[in-house]
matplotlib code that plots the C-alpha trace (Angstrom):
import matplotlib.pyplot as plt

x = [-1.0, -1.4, 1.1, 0.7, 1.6, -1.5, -4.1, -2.9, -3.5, -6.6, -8.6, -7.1, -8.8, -11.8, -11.7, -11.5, -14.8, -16.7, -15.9, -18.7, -20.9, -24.3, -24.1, -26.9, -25.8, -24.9, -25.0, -23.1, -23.3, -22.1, -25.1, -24.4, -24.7, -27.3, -30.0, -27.6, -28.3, -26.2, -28.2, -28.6, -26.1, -22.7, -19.6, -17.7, -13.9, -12.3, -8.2, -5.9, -4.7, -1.9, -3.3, -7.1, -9.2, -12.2, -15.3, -16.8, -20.5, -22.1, -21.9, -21.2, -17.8, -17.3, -13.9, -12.5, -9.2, -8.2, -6.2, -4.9, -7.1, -8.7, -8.8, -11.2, -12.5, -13.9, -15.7, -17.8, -21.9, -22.5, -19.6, -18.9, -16.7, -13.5, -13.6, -16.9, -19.8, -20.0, -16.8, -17.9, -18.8, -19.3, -20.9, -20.6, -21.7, -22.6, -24.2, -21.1, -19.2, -19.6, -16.7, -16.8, -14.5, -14.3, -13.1, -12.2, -11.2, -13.0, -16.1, -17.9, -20.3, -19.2, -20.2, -17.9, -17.0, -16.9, -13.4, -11.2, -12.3, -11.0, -7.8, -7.1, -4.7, -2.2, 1.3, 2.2, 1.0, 3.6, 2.0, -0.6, -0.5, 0.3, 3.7, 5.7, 9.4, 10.4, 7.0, 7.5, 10.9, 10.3, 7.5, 10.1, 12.3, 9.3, 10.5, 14.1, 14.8, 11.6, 13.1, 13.5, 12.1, 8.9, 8.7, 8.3, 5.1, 3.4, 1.0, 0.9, 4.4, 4.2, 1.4, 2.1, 4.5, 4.0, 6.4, 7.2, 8.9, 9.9, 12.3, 13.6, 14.0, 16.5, 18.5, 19.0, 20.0, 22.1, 20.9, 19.5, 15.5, 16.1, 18.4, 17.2, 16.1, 18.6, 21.0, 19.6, 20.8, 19.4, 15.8, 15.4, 17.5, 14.4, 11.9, 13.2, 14.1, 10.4, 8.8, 10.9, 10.0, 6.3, 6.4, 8.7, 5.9, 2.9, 1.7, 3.5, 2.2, 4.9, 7.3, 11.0, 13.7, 16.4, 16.4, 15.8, 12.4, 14.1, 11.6, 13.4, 15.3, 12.9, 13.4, 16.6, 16.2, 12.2, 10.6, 14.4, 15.0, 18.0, 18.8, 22.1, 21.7, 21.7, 24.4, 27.7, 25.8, 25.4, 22.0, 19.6, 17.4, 14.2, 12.5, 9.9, 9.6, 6.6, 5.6, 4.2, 1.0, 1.9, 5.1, 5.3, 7.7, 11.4, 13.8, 17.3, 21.2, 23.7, 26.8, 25.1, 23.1, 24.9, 23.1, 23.7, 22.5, 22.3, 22.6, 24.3, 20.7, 20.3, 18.2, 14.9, 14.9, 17.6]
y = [-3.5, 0.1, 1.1, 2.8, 5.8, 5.6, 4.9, 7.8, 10.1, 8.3, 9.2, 12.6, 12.8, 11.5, 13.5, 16.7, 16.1, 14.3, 15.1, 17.5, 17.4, 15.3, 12.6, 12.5, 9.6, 5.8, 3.1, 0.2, -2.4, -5.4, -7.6, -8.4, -4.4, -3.6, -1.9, -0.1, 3.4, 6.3, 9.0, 11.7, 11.5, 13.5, 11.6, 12.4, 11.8, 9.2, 8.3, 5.1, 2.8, 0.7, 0.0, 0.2, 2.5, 3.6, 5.9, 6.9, 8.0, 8.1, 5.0, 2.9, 2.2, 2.1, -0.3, -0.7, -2.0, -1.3, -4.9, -5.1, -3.1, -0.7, 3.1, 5.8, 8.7, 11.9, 14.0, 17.4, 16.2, 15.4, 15.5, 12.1, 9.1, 8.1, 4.5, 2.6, 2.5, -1.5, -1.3, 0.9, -0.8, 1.7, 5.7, 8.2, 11.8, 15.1, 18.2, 19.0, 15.7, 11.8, 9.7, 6.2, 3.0, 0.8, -2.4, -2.5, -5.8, -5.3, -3.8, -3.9, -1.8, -2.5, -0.7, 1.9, -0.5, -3.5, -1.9, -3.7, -7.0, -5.0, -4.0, -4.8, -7.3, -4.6, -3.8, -0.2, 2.6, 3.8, 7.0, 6.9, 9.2, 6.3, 5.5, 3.0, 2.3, 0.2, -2.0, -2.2, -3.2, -5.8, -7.2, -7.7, -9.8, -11.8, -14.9, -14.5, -17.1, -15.4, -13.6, -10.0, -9.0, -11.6, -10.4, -6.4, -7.5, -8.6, -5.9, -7.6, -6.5, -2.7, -1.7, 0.1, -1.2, -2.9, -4.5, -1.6, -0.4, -3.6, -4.1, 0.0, -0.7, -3.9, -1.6, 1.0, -1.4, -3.4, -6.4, -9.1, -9.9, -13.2, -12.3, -13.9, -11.1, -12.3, -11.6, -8.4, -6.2, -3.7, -3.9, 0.1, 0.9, -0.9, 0.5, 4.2, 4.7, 2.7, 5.3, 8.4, 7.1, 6.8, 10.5, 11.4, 10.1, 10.4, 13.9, 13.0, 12.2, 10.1, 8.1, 9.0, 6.9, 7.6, 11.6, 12.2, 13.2, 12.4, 9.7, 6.1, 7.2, 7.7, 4.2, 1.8, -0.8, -1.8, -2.4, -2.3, -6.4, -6.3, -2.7, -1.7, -0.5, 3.0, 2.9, 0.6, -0.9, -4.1, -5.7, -5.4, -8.7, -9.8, -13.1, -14.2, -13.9, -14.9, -18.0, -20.7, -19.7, -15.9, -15.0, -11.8, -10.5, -8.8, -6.9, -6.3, -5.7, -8.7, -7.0, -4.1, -6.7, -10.0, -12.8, -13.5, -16.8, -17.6, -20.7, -22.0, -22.0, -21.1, -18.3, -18.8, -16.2, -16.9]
z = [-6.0, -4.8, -1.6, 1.1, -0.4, -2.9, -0.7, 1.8, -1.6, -2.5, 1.4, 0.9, -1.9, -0.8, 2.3, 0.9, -1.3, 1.0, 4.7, 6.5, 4.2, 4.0, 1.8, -1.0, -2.7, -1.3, -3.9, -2.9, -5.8, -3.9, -3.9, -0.1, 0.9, -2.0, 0.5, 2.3, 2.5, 4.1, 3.1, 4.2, 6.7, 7.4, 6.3, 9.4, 8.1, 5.8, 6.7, 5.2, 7.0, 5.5, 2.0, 3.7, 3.4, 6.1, 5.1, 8.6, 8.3, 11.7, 13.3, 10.5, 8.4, 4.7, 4.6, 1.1, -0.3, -3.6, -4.3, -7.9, -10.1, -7.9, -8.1, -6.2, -8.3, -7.1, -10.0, -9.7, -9.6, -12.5, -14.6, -17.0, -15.6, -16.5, -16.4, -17.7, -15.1, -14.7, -12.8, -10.1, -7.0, -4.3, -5.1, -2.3, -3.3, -2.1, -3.8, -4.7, -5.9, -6.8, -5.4, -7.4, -6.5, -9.4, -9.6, -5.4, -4.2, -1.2, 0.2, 3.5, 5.3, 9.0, 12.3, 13.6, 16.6, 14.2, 12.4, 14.2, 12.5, 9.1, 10.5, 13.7, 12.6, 10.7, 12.0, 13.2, 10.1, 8.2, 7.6, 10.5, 13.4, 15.5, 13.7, 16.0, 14.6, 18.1, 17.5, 13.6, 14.5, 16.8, 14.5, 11.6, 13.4, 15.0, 13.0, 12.1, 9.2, 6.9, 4.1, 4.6, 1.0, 2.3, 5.8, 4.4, 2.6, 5.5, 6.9, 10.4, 10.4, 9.2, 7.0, 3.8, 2.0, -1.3, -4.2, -5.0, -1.6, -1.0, -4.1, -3.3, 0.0, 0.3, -2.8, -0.7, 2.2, 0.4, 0.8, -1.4, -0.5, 0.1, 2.8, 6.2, 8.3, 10.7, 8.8, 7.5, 9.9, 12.5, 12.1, 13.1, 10.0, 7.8, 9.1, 9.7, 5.9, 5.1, 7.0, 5.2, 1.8, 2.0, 3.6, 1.0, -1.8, -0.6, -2.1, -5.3, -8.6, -9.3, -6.5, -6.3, -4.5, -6.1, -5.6, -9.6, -10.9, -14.8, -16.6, -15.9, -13.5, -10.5, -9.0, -8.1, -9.1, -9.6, -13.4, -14.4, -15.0, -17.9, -17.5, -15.9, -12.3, -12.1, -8.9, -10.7, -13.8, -13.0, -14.8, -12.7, -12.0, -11.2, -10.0, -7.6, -4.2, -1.6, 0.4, -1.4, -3.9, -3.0, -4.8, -6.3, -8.9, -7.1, -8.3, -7.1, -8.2, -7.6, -7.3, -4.8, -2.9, -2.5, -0.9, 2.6, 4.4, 7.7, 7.1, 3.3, 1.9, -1.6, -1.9, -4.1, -6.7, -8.9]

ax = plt.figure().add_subplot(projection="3d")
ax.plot(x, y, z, "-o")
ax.set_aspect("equal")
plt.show()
């Protein structure tokens, strides 16, 4: 699923061809918003939030999440599409340029003062202008025996982070996801480095934790199940991780993050 990160690059691009400028195309292929039409009106900005995504056009927001297979396009007017044209859901264009979501988990049409029922319910923005370490802190230590690698997933805590982060993050902590979050640490720490990292990626093509740009070598520990870990050459491992019907695949070093209970349990990812 797309990060933080991704989405922040996806509204910049979507802001920079659509934003001032008079949309002359609005075709919303979800069957629930199929008369829908925004035309001709100004798009006034578009901006992430978390892993969400908000088209503003007058009084009325375009709210869209990518999920697993989604992707935003922005091509000149005109030009041919990358991807096949049943899998677009949403069209947005100008004079100037067609922006195309295919394949986006979610789509609404909402009024402006309606957005709050999209994401009113997300934790502080990693990359928003209203970035809150102290709340995002508090949040993650709201229930102190959730795992840590569980709790960072949860966008009521701190939106933004995905798998991806998630796995990089508790490497670079030190500490195994499965951890209790009480017996994680400082919760400032977490969500201090969380922050630099997604401001660190966001206008790259490729994410770096690790400092080094060299193919396979970009990331700690994440996509590297069997492959020696790139700090003492332990191999790395992988396993699930979630609450119950939501686990997701983790990754982490056992020799750099050693599990640590607050309580003797065994931790659930091997």
């Amino acid at each position: 699923m797309p990060e933080g990160d991704t989405v922040w690059q996806a509204a910049a691009r979507l802001r920079a061809a659509l934003a001032g400028r008079e949309l002359t195309v609005c075709d919303v292929r979800v069957p629930r918003y199929a008369t829908v039409d925004l035309t001709p009106h100004v798009v006034d900005e578009v901006l992430s939030r978390g892993k969400h995504l908000l088209v503003r056009v007058g009084d009325t927001t375009v709210h869209t999440h990518l999920k697993m297979e989604g992707e935003w396009h922005v091509y000149p007017a005109g030009a041919r599409w990358r991807r096949p044209a049943w899998q677009a859901r949403i069209l947005l264009g100008t004079d100037r340029h067609l922006a195309v979501g295919f394949q986006l988990g979610i789509v609404e049409v909402l009024p402006r003062e309606q957005e709050s029922d999209a994401v009113g319910h997300l934790g502080p923005d990693l990359l928003g202008p209203d970035w809150d370490e102290r709340t995002a802190a508090a949040n993650l230590t709201h229930d102190p025996a959730r795992a840590v690698g569980i709790a960072l997933l949860d966008q009521r805590v701190l939106a933004g982070v995905g798998n991806v982060y998630r796995s990089e993050l508790c490497f670079l902590r030190g500490v195994h996801p499965a951890t209790p979050v009480a017996a994680a640490g400082d919760p400032l720490p977490w969500v201090r480095l969380a922050h630099r990292l997604l401001v660190a990626n966001r206008d790259r093509a490729v994410r770096v934790t690790t400092g080094e740009r060299r193919r396979g070598r970009e990331l700690w520990v994440y996509g590297r199940g069997g492959k020696p870990c790139l700090r003492c050459g332990t191999l790395v491992r992988r396993g699930d991780l979630g609450e119950d019907g939501r686990e997701r695949t983790v990754f982490w070093c056992p020799s750099c993050q050693p599990f640590t209970a607050t309580d003797g349990a065994r931790h659930p990812c091997g």
